[in-house]
GUBA-569677 format. One record per residue (C-alpha): z, x, y. Coordinates in steps of 0.25 Angstrom, whole numbers, padded with zeros to 4 digits, always signed. Layout:
N
ZXY
...
//
This chain:
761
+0338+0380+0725
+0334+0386+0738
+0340+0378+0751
+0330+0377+0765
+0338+0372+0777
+0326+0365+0786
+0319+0376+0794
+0323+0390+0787
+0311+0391+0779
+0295+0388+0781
+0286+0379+0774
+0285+0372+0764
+0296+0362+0765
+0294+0354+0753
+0302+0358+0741
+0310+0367+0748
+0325+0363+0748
+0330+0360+0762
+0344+0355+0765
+0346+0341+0768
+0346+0340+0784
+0354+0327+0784
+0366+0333+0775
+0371+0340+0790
+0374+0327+0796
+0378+0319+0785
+0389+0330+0778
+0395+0330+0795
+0397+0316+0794
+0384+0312+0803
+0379+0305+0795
+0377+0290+0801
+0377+0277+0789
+0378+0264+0791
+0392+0265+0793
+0393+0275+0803
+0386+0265+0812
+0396+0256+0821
+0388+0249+0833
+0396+0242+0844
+0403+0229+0841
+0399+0232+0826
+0403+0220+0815
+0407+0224+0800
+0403+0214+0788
+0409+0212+0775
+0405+0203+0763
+0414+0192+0756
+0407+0195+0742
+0408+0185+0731
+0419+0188+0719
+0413+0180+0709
+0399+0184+0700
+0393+0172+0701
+0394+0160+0706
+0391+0147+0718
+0399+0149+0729
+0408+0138+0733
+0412+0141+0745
+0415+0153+0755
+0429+0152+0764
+0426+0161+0774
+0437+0156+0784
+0447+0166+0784
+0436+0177+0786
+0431+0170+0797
+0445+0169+0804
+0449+0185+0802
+0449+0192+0815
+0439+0202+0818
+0428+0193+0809
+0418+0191+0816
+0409+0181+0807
+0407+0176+0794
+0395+0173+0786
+0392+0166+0773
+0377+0163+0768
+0379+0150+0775
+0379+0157+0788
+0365+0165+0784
+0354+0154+0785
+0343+0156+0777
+0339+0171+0777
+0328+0179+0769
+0328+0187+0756
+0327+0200+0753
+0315+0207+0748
+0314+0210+0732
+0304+0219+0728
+0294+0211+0718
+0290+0222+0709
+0287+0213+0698
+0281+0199+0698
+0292+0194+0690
+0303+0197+0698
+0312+0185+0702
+0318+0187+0716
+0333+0188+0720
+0336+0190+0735
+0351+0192+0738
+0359+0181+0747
+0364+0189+0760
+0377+0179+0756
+0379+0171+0744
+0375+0158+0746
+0378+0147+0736
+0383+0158+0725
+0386+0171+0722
+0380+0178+0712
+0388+0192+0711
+0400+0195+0713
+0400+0204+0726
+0388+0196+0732
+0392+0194+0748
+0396+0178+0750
+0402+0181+0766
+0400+0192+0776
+0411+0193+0787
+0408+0202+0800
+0420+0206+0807
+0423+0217+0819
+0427+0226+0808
+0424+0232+0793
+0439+0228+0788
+0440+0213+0795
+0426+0210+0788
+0432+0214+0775
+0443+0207+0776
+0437+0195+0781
+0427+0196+0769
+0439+0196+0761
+0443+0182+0766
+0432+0174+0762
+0434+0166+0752
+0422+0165+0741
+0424+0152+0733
+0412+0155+0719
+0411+0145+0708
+0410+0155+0698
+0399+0158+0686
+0396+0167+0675
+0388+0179+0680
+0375+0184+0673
+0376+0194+0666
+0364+0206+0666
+0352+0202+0660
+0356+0186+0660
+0350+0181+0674
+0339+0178+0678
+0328+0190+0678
+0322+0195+0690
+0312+0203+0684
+0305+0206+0672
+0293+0216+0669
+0288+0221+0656
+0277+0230+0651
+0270+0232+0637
+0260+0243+0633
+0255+0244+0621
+0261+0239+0607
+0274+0243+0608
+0280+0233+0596
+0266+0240+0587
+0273+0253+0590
+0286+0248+0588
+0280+0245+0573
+0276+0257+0569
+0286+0266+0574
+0294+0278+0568
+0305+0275+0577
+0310+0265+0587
+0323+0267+0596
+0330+0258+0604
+0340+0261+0615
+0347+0249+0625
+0352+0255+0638
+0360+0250+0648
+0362+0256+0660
+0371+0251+0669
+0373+0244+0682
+0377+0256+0694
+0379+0255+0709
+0372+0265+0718
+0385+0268+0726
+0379+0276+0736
+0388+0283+0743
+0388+0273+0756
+0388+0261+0753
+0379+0250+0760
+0381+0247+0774
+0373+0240+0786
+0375+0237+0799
+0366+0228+0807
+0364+0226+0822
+0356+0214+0830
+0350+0217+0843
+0341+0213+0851
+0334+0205+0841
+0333+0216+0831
+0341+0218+0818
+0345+0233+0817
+0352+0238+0804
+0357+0249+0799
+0358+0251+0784
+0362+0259+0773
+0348+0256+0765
+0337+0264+0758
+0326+0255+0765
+0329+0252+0778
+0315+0244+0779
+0317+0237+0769
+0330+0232+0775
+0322+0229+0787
+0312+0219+0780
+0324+0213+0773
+0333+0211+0785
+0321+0205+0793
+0316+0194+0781
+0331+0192+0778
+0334+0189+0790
+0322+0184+0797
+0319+0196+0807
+0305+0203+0809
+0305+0214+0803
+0306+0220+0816
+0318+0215+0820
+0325+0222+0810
+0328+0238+0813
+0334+0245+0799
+0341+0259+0798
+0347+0267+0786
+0356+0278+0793
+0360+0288+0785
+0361+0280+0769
+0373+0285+0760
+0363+0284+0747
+0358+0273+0740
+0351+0276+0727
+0343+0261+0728
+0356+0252+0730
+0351+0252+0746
+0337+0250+0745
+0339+0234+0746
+0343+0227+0757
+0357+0220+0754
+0364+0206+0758
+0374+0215+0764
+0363+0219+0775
+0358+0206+0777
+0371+0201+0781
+0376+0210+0790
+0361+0211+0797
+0362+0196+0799
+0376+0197+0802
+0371+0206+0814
+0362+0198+0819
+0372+0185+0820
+0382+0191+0827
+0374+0200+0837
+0383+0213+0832
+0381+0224+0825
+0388+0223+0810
+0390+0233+0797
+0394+0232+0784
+0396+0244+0775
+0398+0240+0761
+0413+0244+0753
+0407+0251+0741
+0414+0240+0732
+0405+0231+0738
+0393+0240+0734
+0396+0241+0722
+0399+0225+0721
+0386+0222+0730
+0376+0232+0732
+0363+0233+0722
+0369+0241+0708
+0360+0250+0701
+0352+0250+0684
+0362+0240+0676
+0348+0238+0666
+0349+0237+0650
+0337+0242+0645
+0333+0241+0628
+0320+0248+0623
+0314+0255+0611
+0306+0265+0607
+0294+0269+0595
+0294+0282+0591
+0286+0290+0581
+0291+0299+0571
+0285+0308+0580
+0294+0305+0593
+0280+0300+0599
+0286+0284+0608
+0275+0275+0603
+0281+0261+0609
+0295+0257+0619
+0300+0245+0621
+0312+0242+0633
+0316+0230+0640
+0324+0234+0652
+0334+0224+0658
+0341+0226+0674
+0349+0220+0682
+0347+0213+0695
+0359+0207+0702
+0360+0195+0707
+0351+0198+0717
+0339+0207+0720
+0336+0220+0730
+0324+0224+0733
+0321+0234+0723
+0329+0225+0711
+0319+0226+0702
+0314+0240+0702
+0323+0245+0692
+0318+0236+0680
+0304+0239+0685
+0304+0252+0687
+0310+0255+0672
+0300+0248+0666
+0289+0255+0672
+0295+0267+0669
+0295+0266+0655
+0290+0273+0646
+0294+0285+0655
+0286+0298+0651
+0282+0294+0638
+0270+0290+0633
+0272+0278+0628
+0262+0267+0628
+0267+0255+0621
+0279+0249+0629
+0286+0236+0630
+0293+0235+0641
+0302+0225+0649
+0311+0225+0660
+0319+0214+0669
+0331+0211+0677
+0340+0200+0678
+0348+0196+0689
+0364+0196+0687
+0377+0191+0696
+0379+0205+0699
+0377+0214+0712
+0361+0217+0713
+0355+0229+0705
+0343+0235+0711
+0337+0250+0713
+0348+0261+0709
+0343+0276+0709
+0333+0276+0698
+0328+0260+0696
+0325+0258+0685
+0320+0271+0682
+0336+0278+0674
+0333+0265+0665
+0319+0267+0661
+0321+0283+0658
+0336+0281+0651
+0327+0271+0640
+0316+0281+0638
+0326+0292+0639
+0337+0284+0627
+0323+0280+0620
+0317+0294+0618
+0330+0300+0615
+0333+0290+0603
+0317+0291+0599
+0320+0307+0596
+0332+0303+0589
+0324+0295+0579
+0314+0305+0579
+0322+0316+0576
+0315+0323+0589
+0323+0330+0600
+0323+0322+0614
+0316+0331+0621
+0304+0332+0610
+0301+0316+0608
+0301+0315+0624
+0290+0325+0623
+0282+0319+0614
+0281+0307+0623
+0280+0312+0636
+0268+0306+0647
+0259+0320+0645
+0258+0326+0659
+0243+0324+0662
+0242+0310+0659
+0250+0309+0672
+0249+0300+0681
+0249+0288+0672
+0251+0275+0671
+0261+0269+0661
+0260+0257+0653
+0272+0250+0663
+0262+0255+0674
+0268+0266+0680
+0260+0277+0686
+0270+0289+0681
+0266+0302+0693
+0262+0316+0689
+0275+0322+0680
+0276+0332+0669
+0285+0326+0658
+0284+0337+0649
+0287+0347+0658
+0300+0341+0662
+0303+0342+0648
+0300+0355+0646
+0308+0360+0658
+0318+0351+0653
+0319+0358+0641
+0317+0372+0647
+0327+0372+0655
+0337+0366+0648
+0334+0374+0635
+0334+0362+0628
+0334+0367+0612
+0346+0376+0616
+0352+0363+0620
+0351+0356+0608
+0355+0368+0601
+0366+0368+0609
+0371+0352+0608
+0370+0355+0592
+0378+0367+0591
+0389+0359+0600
+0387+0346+0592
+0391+0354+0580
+0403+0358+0587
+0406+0344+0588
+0403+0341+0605
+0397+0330+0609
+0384+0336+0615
+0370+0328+0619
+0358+0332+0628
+0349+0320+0635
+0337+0320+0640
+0328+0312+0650
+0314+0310+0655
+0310+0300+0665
+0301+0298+0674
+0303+0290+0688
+0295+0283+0698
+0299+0288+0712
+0290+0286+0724
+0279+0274+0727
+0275+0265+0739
+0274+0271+0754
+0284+0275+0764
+0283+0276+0778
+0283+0289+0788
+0281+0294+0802
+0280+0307+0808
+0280+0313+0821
+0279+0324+0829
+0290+0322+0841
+0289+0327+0854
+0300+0339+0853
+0291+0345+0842
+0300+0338+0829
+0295+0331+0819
+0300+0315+0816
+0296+0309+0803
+0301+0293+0800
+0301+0289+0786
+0303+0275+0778
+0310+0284+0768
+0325+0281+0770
+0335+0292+0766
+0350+0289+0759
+0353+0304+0758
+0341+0310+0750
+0338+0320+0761
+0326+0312+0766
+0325+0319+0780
+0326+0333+0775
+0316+0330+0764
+0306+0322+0773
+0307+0332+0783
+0302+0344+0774
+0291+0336+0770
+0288+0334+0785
+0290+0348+0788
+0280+0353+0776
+0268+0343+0780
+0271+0349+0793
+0273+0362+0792
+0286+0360+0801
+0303+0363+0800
+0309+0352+0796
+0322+0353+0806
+0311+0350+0816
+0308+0337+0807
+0315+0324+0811
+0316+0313+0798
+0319+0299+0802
+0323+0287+0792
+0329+0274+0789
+0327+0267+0802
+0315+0256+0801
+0313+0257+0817
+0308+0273+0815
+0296+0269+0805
+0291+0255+0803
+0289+0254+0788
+0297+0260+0777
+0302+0259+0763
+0314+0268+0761
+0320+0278+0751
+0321+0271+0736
+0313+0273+0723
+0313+0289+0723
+0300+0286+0733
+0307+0291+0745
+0302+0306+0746
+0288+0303+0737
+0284+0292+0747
+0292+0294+0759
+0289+0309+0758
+0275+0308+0757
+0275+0297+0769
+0281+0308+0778
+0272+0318+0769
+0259+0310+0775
+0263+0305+0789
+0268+0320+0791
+0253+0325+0785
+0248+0315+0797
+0255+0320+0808
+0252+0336+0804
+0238+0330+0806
+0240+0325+0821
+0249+0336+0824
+0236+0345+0819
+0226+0337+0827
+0234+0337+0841
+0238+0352+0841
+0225+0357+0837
+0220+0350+0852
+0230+0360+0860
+0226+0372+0849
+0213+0370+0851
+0209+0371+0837
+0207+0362+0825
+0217+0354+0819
+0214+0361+0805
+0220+0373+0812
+0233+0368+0816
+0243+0375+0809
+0259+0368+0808
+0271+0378+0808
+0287+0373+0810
+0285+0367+0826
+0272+0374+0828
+0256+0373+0827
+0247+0382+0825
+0232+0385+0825
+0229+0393+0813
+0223+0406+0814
+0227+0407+0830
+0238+0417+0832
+0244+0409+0844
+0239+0395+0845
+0252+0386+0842
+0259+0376+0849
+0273+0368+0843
+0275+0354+0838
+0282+0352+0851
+0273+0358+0860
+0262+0349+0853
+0269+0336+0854
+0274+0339+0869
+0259+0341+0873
+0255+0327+0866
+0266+0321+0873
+0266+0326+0886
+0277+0325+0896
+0291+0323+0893
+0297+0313+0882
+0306+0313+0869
+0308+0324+0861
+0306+0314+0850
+0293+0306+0854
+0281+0308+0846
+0270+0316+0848
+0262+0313+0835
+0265+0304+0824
+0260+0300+0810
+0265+0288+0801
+0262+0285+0786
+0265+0273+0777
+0262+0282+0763
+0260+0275+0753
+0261+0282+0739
+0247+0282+0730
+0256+0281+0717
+0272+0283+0712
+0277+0295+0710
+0286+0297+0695
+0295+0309+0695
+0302+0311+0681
+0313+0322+0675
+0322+0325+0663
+0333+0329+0661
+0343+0335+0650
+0358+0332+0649
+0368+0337+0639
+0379+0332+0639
+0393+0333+0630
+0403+0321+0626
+0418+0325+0626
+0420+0318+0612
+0435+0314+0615
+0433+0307+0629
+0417+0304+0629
+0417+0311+0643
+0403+0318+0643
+0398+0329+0650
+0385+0332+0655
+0386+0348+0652
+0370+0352+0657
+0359+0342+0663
+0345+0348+0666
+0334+0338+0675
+0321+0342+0677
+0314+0331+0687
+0300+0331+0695
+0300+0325+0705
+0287+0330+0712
+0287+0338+0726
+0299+0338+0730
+0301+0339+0743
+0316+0344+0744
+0323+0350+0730
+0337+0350+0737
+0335+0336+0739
+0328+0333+0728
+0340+0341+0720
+0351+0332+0728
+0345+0319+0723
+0341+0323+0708
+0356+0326+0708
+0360+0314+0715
+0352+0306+0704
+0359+0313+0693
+0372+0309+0698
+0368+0294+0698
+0362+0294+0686
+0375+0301+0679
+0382+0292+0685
+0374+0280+0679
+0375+0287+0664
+0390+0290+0665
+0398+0283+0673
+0394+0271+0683
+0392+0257+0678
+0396+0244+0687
+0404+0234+0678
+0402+0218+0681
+0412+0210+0673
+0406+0196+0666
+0412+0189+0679
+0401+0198+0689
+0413+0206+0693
+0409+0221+0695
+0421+0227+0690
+0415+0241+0695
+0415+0239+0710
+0422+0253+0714
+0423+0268+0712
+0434+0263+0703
+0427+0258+0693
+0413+0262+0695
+0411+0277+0690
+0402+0285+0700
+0399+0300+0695
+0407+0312+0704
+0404+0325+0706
+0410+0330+0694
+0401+0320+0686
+0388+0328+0689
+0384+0339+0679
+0377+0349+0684
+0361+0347+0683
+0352+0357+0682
+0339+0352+0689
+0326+0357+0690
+0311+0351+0691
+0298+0350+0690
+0287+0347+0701
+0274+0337+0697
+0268+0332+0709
+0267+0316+0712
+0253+0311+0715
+0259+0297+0720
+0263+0304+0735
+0260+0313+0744
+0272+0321+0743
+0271+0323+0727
+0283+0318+0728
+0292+0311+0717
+0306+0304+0717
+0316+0312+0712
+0332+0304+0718
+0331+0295+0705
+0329+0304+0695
+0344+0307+0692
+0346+0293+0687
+0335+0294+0681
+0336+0306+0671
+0352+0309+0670
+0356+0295+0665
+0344+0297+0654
+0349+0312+0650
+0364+0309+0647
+0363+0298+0643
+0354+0305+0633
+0362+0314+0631
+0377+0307+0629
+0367+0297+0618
+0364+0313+0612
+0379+0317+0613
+0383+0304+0604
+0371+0305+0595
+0380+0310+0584
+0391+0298+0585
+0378+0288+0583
+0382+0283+0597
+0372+0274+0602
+0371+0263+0613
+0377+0271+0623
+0376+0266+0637
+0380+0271+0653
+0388+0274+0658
+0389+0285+0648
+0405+0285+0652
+0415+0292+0643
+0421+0281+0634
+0406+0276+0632
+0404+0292+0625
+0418+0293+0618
+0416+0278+0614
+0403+0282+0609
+0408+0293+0601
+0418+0284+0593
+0409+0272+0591
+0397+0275+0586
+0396+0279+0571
+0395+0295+0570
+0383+0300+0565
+0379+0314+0560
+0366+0314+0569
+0367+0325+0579
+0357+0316+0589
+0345+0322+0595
+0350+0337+0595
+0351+0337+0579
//
């Protein structure tokens, strides 16, 4: 792959792989996050979290806190008055609402949930503080997943699914649990809030700042603006910081009591005990085949967590899986249902993927068992079902509009460049030798990129170009990408190009960067509003050309009259003269603003192959090659888009092999550290050999598809495949992730051996 630093080369800038202009600063320790930030007489917050599941609370002694010196005050819910609730996105007319209580009230209903909040003059003497109260809980018996009360519920059927069912040649059944995770981005959540004046300003390690906004303001009873919100620079987030959070409430309202500015940076035990967790469904389904290998019918019934109380996004991930389903395939008759249920346990929300690793790891188990039954390679019977290209787009019986893709063809790279029948003539002529060899495949598709997003653009006085976006950035590269796509609709050098984010006062409507929608829908707001501005730019140097605007003709900080040898004048020299006099080299001389909204949703989709070999003594297994060809549209960036398909394979291996948060039958999480909870390391990470394809989206400007999520999306799918492939032989069934090593060796030893060489014989 070849490298661009900004400037070196000339147009085009999209697709060209330019390096990250934020990694300078942030690799020299300039970065600046939440807890970098240290105003003048600054307070420090800490929680009194509850140690009990579940509960009413029969009182809170918070005396001793109070007489520590160095506290500063105290609060309990008592101390709140009544205060607002949080938003919950109602995608479905079902759902039953949950709000969180910024303080436990009358009960606790997780062990972890905050009961007091003590500010002190510093970080240490709040936590010490916070360790003297006394939380007196009468305590009850938690609910366990799937036994409280449902929050939502959605179901889809198409077709005669059970008429299928009937005259079948083949029906298979898998049960998948995949379970709970922790986003553990590498900084953990943190605010700090300030009152002044009359006006609310926070800084917040978020993915939607404007979103945090609205919440602060109904929550707390401000007008909207009253309330100023900005994400500094964000230490990742993968969806466990697109909510507002108690956490931030507290501290904001904190703020506002005393009159001084106060911080809390979470202790990433209490992160793992309190913030949102991640997947945590069981999912049961079936499938009809043919003898043939043609799917005539599925059946599933998807069941998630929700916590014991909601986020904003709480029920995208049951939604999303359902409306996935059937994936590629054509499959017409479906029976589908999907709910969550609330649980005396930390709330569960989006994680990188929501809702969509569930969906492809069912299709993906289901279609490998069907070519078991069929006698049929993996690869074949997903080709015989496949959504033929030039039906595309389309809307599925779960009313999905699937984008512009080329199924086949990923499969057919796919087994190009993996020279997939030498690999199963290899896995049998090593099987024979008695290793322990599988390969796994996976197809998915993923939804990734709908609704609007906001942008401005200017041209500033010096000549340099300012674009604000709603789009928020957690180290995806947002302002090296974002300023090529400024710098190819205006023909200019990106260095010259200045990118702001994160701060609600710079644009007045946002969303933020969540869903795989930040570069489809943010990218083409920027894409339009900087269309916009080239226009006006056109029209007002075409006066002091004297000629047409048509004829204006853009090159890096220049104009020029096309077919004129010397007619020109530069960006600066334009805005000056629309300016006159003397001012800021910032202030503008033009502008644009859009709110784009996008005419459809964009669906990326991928596969991938892993093969993988089990150490038959220890159950250690070993990922020996993974191939993953993904199409994610225009991409604007393949450095980047590189970075976070390999970011994404990470995460996802770390859900199939090694993390998994524990609750024991008292609520306890007994996986609260880096102890006991088992994050992948670099030695973890095969290498990957990536490559893709390029179908253009219709649903945005840009063409533009998600491509962050994918990771979790596709890996999980393939080696789980694949370990299934591996212990085929030993008639292992009902394996679940984590995939750890005494699950495989266990595996090896239980099941009943069998002579069947699995799908490679």
């Amino acid at each position: 792959m070849s490298v661009t630093r900004s400037g070196e080369t000339s147009m085009p800038w999209l697709g060209r792989s330019v390096l990250r202009r934020e990694d300078t600063r942030l690799t020299t320790g300039r970065g600046t996050y939440v807890d970098d930030l240290r105003p003048d007489g600054c307070l420090f917050l800490a929680f009194a979290r509850s140690p009990y599941g579940c509960g009413p609370i029969r009182s809170v002694d918070c005396a001793e806190a109070r007489a520590l010196d160095g506290v500063v005050a105290v609060f309990t819910a008592d101390d709140l008055g009544d205060l607002g609730v949080n938003a919950i996105n109602p995608l479905a007319e079902t759902i039953v609402e949950a709000p969180f209580e910024v303080l436990a009230r009358e009960r606790v209903s997780a062990a972890g949930q905050a009961v007091a909040a003590v500010v002190a003059t510093s970080e240490a003497i709040a936590r010490d503080a916070a360790l003297l109260i006394e939380i007196d809980v009468d305590p009850e018996p938690v609910l366990e997943p799937g036994q409280g009360p449902q929050s939502v519920a959605n179901s889809v059927v198409a077709g005669d699914a059970d008429a299928a069912f009937a005259g079948a040649d083949h029906v298979v059944a898998v049960r998948l649990q995949h379970s709970l995770v922790a986003p553990t981005p590498m900084e953990p959540r943190a605010v700090l809030a300030v009152w002044e004046d009359g006006r609310l300003t926070a800084w917040c390690s978020t993915q939607t700042p404007y979103r945090v906004r609205e919440d602060l303001a109904r929550i707390l009873g401000l007008g909207l603006d009253a309330v100023r919100v900005i994400a500094p620079d964000v230490g990742g987030a993968f969806g466990g910081k697109a909510s507002i959070y108690p956490e931030d409430v507290m501290v904001a309202f904190a703020a506002r009591a005393l009159g001084a500015p106060v911080k809390w940076c979470a202790q990433r035990g209490e992160d793992m005990l309190a913030a949102s967790h991640g997947r945590g469904a069981t999912s049961t389904a079936e499938m009809a085949f043919s003898a043939d290998g043609k799917a005539l019918a599925l059946k599933a019934d998807l069941v998630f967590q929700q916590g014991h109380w909601m986020t904003y996004s709480a029920v995208v991930p049951s939604i999303n899986a359902l409306r996935i389903l059937p994936g590629p395939y054509a499959i017409g008759d479906l029976a589908l249902t999907s709910r969550a249920h609330m649980t005396n346990r930390a709330a569960v929300g989006i994680y990188r993927g929501a809702g969509r690793p569930e969906a492809a790891l069912l299709l993906d188990r289901l279609m490998d068992e069907g070519a078991r039954a069929c006698a049929l390679d993996p690869i074949e019977v997903r080709r015989r079902n496949l959504i033929a290209s030039d039906v595309l787009p389309l809307t599925t019986p779960t009313g999905a509009n699937i984008d512009a893709s080329d199924f086949a063809l990923l499969l057919d790279t796919l087994e190009a460049r993996t020279a997939y029948a030498n690999l199963r003539a290899e896995q049998r002529r090593r099987r024979e030798n008695g290793e322990v060899v599988g390969i796994g495949l996976s197809l998915y598709i993923e939804p990734c990129g709908q609704g609007w997003e906001s942008a401005e653009i200017a041209l500033c006085r010096d000549g340099r170009l300012r674009a604000v976006t709603g789009a928020s950035s957690q180290g995806q590269g947002r302002e090296t990408s974002f300023a090529q796509i400024v710098a190819e609709a205006l023909d200019a050098d990106p260095e010259l190009i200045e990118i702001r984010q994160g701060d609600t006062d710079d644009a007045e409507r946002g969303l933020g960067a969540l869903a795989s929608r930040s570069t489809a829908i943010g990218g083409s707001a920027i894409l339009k509003a900087s269309e916009q501005l080239r226009a006006r730019i056109a029209e007002a140097a075409a006066g002091f050309l004297q000629c047409e605007p048509g004829q204006v003709r853009f090159r890096p900080g220049r104009l020029f009259v096309e077919g004129s040898a010397g007619a020109s004048m530069s960006l600066a020299d334009l805005a000056g003269a629309m300016l006159g006099g003397v001012g800021e080299p910032e202030e503008p001389a033009l502008a644009a603003e859009t709110i784009y909204h996008a005419d459809d949703e964009a669906w990326a989709s991928g596969c991938c192959l892993a093969m993988v070999a089990i150490d038959p003594d220890t159950g250690v297994m070993t990922t020996e090659r993974l191939v993953w060809i993904d199409d994610a549209g225009v991409v604007v960036n393949p450095l980047l888009a590189h970075g976070q398909l390999v970011g994404g394979l990470a995460q996802g291996l770390g859900e199939a092999l090694l993390e998994q948060l524990v609750y024991d039958e008292d609520g306890q999480l007994l996986t609260g550290s880096f102890m006991d909870y088992a994050m992948p390391r670099a030695d973890d990470v095969p290498p990957v050999e990536i490559d893709k394809i390029e179908t253009r989206s219709e649903a945005n400007a840009l063409g533009a598809k998600g491509v962050g999520e994918a990771g979790c999306i596709g890996v999980p799918a393939a080696l789980f495949n694949a370990a299934a492939d591996a212990l085929a032989p030993f008639g292992a069934h009902d394996l679940q992730m984590p995939l750890t090593s005494e699950k495989l060796w266990r595996a090896m030893r239980q099941a009943p051996e069998t002579q069947t060489g699995g799908n490679a014989s």
